[in-house]
N, C-alpha and C positions, 0 to 999 in steps of 0.2 A: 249558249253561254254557260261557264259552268259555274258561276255563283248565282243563284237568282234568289232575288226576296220573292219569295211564294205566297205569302200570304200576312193576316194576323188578326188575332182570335185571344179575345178575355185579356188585352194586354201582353201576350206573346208572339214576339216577330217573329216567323220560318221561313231561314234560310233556306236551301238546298244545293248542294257543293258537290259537283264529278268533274272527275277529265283533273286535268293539269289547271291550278289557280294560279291566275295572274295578276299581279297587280292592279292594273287599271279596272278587273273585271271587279278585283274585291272592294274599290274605290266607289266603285257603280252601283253595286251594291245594298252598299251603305247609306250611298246617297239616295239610294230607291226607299231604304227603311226610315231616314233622316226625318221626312215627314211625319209620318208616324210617331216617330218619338215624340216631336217637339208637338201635336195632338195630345200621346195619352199621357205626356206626362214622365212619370215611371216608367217602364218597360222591363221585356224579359227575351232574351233572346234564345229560341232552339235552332241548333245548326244539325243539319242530319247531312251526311256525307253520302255517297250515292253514288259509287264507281269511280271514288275520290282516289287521286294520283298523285298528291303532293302537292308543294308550291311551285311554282316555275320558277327557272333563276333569276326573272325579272325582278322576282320580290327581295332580294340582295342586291341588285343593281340600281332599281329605282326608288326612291324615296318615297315612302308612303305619306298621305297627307296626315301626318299625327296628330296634326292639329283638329280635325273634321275627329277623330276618337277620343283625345282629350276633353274636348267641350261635350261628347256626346255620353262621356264617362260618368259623368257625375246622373243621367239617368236613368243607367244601367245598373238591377237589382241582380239578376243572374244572366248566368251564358252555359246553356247544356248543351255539349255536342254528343252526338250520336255516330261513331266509326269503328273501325276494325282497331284491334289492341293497337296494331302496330302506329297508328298514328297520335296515339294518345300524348307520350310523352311529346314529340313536337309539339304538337296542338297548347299541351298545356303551357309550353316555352313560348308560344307565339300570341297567345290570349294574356300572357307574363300574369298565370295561375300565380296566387300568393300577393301579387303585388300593387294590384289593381281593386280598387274599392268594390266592384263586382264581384260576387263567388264565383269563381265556375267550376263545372262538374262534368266527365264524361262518363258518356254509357256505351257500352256494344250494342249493334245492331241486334233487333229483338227487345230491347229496354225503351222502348218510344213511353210508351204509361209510365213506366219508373221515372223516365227525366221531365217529363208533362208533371209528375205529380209533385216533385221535386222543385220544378221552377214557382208550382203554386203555393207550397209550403212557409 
């Protein structure tokens, strides 16, 4: 599956994101991290991309559940993704960088300690 919650440690959720992202997978997710949240409380998410392909066109087609990331908004302090340049600006259009009570920040691959330190800051 190519989104998986992997893991979380000191209050940071890790994702891990390859292949083609699909809707439902990124829906899954969330709902695998969901617990966790409503646990620590606050939270911090790192997204590390990992022979990541894009979104599939399912995520234009189907309706994400906005609802399940609006309520989950308000306990979300950051969001560090870790990708190749070329996904940046996407990314940043898709996390709606600027607009969302969360900061988020990305890094290139090789920056894992820079975005880890960043989220703790």
């Amino acid at each position: 599956m190519p989104a998986v919650f992997e893991s979380v440690l000191d209050g940071i959720l890790v994702f891990r994101v390859s292949g083609s992202l699909h809707a439902h997978e990124f829906e899954a997710a969330l709902q695998a991290g969901e617990a966790q949240i409503q646990e620590s409380g606050r939270i911090r998410f790192l997204v590390i991309y990992d022979g990541f392909e894009g979104w599939n066109h399912d995520f234009v087609e189907e309706e994400l559940d906005s609802e399940l990331m609006d309520e989950q908004d308000e306990n979300i302090d950051k969001i560090a993704v870790i990708g190749e340049e070329r996904w940046r600006e996407s990314t940043e259009l898709f996390l709606l960088k600027g607009l969302r009570k969360a900061a988020v920040e990305y890094f290139e691959p090789g920056q894992e300690a820079l975005a880890r330190a960043w989220l703790e800051s």
